[in-house]
C-alpha positions in Angstrom: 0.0 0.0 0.0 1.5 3.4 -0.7 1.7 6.5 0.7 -0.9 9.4 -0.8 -0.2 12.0 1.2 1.9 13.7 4.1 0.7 17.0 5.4 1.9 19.3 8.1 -0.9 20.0 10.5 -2.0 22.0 13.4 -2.8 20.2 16.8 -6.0 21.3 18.1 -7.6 18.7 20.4 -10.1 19.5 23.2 -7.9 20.2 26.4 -7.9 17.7 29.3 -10.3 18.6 32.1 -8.7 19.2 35.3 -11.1 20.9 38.1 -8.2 20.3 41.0 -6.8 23.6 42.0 -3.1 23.2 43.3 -2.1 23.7 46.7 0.1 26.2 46.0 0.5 28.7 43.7 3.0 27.4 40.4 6.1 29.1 40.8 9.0 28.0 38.5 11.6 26.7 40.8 14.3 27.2 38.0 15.3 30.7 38.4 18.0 31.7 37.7 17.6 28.9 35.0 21.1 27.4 33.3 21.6 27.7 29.5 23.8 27.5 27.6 23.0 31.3 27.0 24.2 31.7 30.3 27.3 33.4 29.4 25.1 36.8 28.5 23.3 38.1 31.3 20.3 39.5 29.1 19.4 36.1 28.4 20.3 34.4 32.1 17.3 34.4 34.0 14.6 32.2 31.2 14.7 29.9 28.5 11.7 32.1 26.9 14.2 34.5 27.1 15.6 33.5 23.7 14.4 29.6 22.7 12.2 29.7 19.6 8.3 29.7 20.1 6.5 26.4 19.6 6.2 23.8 21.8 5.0 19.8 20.5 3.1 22.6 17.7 3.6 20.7 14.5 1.6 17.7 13.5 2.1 15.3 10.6 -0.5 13.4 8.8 0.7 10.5 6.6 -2.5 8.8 4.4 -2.4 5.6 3.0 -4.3 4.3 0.0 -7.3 3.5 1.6 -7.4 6.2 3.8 -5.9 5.1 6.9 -3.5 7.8 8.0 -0.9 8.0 11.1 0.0 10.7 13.2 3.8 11.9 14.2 4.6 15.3 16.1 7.2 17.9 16.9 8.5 21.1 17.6 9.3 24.5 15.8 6.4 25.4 14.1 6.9 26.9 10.8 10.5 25.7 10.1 10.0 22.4 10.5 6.4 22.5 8.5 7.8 24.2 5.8 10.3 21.0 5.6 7.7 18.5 5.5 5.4 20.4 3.2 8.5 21.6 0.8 11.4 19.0 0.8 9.6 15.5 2.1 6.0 15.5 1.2 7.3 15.6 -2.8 9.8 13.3 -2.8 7.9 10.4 -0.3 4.3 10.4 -1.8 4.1 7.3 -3.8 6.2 5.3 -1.4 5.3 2.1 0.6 3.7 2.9 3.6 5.6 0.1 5.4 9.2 0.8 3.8 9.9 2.7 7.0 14.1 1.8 6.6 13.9 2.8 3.1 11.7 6.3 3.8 14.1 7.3 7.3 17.3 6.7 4.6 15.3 8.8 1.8 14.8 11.9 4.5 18.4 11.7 5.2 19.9 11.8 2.0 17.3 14.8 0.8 18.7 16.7 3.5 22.7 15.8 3.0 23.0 19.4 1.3 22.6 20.7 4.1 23.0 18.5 6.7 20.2 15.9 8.4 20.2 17.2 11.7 19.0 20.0 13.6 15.4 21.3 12.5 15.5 19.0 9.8 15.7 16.3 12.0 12.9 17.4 13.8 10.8 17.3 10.7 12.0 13.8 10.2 10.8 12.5 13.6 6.9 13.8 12.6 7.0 11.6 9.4 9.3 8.7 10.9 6.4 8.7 13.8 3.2 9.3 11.6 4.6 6.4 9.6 4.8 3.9 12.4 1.6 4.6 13.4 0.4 4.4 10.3 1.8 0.5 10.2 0.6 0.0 13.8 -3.4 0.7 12.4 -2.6 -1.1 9.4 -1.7 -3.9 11.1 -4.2 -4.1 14.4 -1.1 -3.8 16.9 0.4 -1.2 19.0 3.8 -0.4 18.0 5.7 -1.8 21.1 4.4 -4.9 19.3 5.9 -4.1 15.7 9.3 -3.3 17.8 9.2 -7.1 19.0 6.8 -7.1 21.9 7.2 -5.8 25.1 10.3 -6.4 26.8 9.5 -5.5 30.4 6.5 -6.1 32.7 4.6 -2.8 33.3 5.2 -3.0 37.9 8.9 -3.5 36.5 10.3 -0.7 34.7 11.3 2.0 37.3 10.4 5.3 36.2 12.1 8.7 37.3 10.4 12.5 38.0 12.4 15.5 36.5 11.5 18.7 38.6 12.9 20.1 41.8 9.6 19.6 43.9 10.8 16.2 44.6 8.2 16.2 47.7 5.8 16.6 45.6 7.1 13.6 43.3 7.2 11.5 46.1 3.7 11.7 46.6 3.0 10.9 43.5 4.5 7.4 43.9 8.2 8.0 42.4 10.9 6.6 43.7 14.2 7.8 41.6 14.5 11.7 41.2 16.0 14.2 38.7 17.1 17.6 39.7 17.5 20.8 37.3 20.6 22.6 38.3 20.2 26.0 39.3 22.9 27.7 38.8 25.9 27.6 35.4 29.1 28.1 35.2 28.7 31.5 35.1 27.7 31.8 38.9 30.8 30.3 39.9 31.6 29.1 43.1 29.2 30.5 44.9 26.3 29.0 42.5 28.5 26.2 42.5 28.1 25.6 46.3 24.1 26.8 45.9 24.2 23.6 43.2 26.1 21.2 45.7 23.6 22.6 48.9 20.5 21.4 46.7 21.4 18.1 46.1 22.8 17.7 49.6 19.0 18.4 50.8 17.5 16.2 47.9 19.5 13.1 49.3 18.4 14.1 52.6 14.7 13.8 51.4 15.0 10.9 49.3 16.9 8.8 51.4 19.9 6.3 50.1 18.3 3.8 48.4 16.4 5.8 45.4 18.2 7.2 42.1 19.3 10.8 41.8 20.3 12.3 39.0 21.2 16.4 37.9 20.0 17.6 34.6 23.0 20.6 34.0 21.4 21.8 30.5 24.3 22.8 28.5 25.2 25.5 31.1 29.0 24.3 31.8 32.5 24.1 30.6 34.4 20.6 31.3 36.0 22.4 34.7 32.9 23.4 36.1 31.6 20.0 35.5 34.2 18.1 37.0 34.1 20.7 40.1 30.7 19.8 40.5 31.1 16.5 40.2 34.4 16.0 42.4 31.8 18.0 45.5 28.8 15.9 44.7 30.8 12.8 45.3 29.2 12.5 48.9 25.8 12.3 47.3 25.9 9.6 45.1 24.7 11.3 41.8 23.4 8.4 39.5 24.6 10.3 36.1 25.5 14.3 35.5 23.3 15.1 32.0 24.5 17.5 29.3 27.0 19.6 31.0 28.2 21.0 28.2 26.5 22.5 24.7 25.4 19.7 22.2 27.9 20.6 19.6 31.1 20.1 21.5 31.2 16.2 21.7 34.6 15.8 21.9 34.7 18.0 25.5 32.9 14.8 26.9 36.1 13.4 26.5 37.7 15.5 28.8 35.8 15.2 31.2 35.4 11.4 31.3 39.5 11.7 31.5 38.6 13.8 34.7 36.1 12.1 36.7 35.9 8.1 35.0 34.2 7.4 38.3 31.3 9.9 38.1 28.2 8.5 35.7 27.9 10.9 32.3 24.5 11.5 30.4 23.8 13.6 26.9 22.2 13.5 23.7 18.9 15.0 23.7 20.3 17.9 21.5 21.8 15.2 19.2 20.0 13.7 15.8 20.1 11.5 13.4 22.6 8.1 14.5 26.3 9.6 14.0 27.2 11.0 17.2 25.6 8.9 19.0 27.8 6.3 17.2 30.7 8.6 18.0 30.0 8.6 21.9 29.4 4.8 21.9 32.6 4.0 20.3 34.5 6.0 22.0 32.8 5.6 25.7 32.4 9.3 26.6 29.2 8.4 28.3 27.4 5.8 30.4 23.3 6.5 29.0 22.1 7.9 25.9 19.1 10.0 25.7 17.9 10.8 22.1 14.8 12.1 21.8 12.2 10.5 19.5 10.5 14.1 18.8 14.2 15.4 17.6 16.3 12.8 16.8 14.3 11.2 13.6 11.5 8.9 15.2 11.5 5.4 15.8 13.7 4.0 13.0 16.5 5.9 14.2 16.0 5.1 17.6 16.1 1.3 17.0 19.7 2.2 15.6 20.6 4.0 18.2 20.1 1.1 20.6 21.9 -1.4 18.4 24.6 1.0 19.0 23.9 1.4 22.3 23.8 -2.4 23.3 26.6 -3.3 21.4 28.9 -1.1 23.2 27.4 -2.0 26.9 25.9 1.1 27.6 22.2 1.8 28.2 19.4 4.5 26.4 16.7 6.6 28.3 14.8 8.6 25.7 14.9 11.9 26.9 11.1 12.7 27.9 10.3 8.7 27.2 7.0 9.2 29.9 5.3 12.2 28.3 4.4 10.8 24.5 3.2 8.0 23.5 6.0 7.3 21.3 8.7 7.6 24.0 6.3 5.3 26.1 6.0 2.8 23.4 10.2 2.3 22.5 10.3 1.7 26.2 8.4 -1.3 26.4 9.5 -2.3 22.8 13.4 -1.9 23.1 15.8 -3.9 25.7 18.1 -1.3 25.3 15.5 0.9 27.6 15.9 0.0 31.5 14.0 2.8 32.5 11.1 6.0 31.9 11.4 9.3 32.5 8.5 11.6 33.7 9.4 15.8 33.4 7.5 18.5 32.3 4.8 16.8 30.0 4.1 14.4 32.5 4.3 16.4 36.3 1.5 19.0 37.8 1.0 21.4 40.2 1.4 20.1 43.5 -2.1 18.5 44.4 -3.1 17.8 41.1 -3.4 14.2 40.1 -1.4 13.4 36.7 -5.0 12.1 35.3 -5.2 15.7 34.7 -2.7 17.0 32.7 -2.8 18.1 29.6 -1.7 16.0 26.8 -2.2 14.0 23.4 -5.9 12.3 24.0 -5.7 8.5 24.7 -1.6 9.1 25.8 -1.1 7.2 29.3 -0.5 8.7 32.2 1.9 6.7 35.8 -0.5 5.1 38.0 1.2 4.2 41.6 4.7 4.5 40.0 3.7 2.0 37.0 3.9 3.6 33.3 1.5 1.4 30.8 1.4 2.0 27.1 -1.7 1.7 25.2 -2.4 -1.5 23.7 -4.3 0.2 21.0 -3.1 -0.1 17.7 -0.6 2.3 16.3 0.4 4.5 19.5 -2.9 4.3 20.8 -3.8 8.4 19.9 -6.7 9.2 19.8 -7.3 11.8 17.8 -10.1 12.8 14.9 -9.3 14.0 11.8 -10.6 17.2 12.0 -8.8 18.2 15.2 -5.6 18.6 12.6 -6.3 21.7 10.3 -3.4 22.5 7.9 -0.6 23.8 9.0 -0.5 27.0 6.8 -4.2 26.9 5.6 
């Protein structure tokens, strides 16, 4: 069966109800908040302060032949739209709906001129992920069954909270934890010792026996990290995650010279397979965290944990909880040990996670147990006409 069409859309769904008024009123606990635009004090205190608009704000619908279509997503609104619409929609109409291998390689080589990452890499991750959808309906199975079948039982893959109200995550049933640093490189010691102070408390509330973890978001240099790292020693921080910005791969090696004993995380920020290849081979970190909304979708993904497993390491997709996609490779992939549950997943303290916002028939962590719909494709739930055209 072939492909007939592949449209960027809109997303425009009918918003979770959720009458349960927090406790307290939401203040960001990430101010000042590390980037790395950290080094300019106009852009210090916010991410809003200078990321691009557009959050999860681009849709793609792929149709097959007799009308059954699938559904991907991701970010960057008009950039990555116009690069669905313009360069992919053209060249991939007329293809097998199924040759998902062939259609990943396609998307690559279209972009080569100008490289397969970055925004176009984003783009790729809405087809990749409409596409296995698309073979998921086709076929009557969820995807975690197209990737193999599950691989873990649902009580047995430990998930993790991102967020710095970790009382607030314990209540909600989680048991490993994942701090945002405050403060970069540029607060020096003093944020330095603000940064060691938190997790010093966070232990405290946590106990010994659960996971901690510190997200650093691209706000350090190689000494910074390994300062950190050398003081959190005491604490017993599981991994540090993406010290330093996405581009400088080879400053990982520096700093796994520095501290070999201290876990290492990164690669979000990364796309397509090569530097995660690059990182494997070369052991500059213990976990891998692609993205399936940035990296390229599913197909690359698989690759990625080929890679991964072949060179003993382990992948966490980097916000695996809050899409269906991420929860689906979770349960489908043995590279996967483990979920993580941030922003798209947490609330307000007091109000249940049954009532956050998000991608209709997406599942939400029930008493610290993460379940994937065993609906076919991903298990969305969405009608057609909640999906206008993108520029319409």
């Amino acid at each position: 069966m072939k492909i007939t069409s592949i449209e960027a859309v809109k997303i425009d769904y009918p918003p979770v109800d959720n009458p349960t008024r927090p406790r307290l009123r939401e203040v960001s606990d990430l101010k000042p908040d590390p980037t790395p635009m950290g080094k300019y004090p106009a852009f210090r205190q916010s991410r809003e302060t200078w990321q691009p608009p557009g959050s999860r704000d681009v849709g793609c619908v792929v149709t097959a032949e007799d009308g059954t279509w699938g559904f991907g997503m991701t970010d960057l609104g008009r950039t990555t739209a116009a690069i669905i619409e313009d360069w992919f929609a053209p060249k991939l109409v007329g293809e097998s709906v199924l040759a998902t291998e062939k259609i990943y390689d396609l998307m690559v080589r279209i972009a080569s001129p100008v490289s397969a990452q970055g925004a176009v890499a984003y783009a790729t991750s809405a087809v990749d992920l409409a596409l296995w959808d698309l073979k998921g309906k086709l076929f009557e199975k969820p995807v975690y069954e197209l990737l193999g079948g599950p691989t873990h039982e649902p009580e047995n893959m430990p998930l993790y909270a991102t967020g710095n109200n970790v009382g607030w995550a314990k209540e909600l049933g989680f048991n490993n934890f994942k701090r945002a640093c405050r403060f970069g490189a540029q607060e020096g010691t003093d944020g330095l010792n603000r940064n060691v102070e938190d997790i010093a408390k966070t232990r405290e509330l946590i106990g010994p026996d659960s996971d901690l973890m510190l997200d650093c978001w691209l706000s350090m240099d190689s000494e910074y990290a390994v300062r950190l790292a050398e003081q959190l020693r005491p604490y017993n921080v599981r991994w540090l995650e993406d010290c330093v910005i996405a581009d400088t791969i080879d400053e990982w090696e520096r700093i796994r010279e520095r501290i070999p004993w201290q876990g290492l995380a990164t690669g979000e920020h990364w796309s397509t397979i090569y530097p995660f290849f690059h990182a494997a081979r070369l052991g500059l970190v213990d976990l891998l965290q692609p993205d399936l909304l940035w990296v390229g979708g599913m197909t690359p993904l698989t690759k990625i944990c080929g890679i991964a497993e072949a060179a003993g390491i382990t992948v966490i997709p980097h916000g695996s909880g809050g899409t269906p996609y991420g929860q689906h490779a979770s349960y489908g992939l043995t590279a996967i040990p483990m979920i993580e549950c941030s922003g798209p997943v947490m609330t307000p303290e007091g109000v249940p996670l049954e009532e956050k916002d998000r991608l209709p028939g997406q599942q939400v962590p029930k008493d610290g147990v993460l379940t994937p719909s065993p609906e076919p494709g991903f298990g969305i739930e969405l009608k057609r006409e909640w999906l206008p055209p993108f520029f319409g």
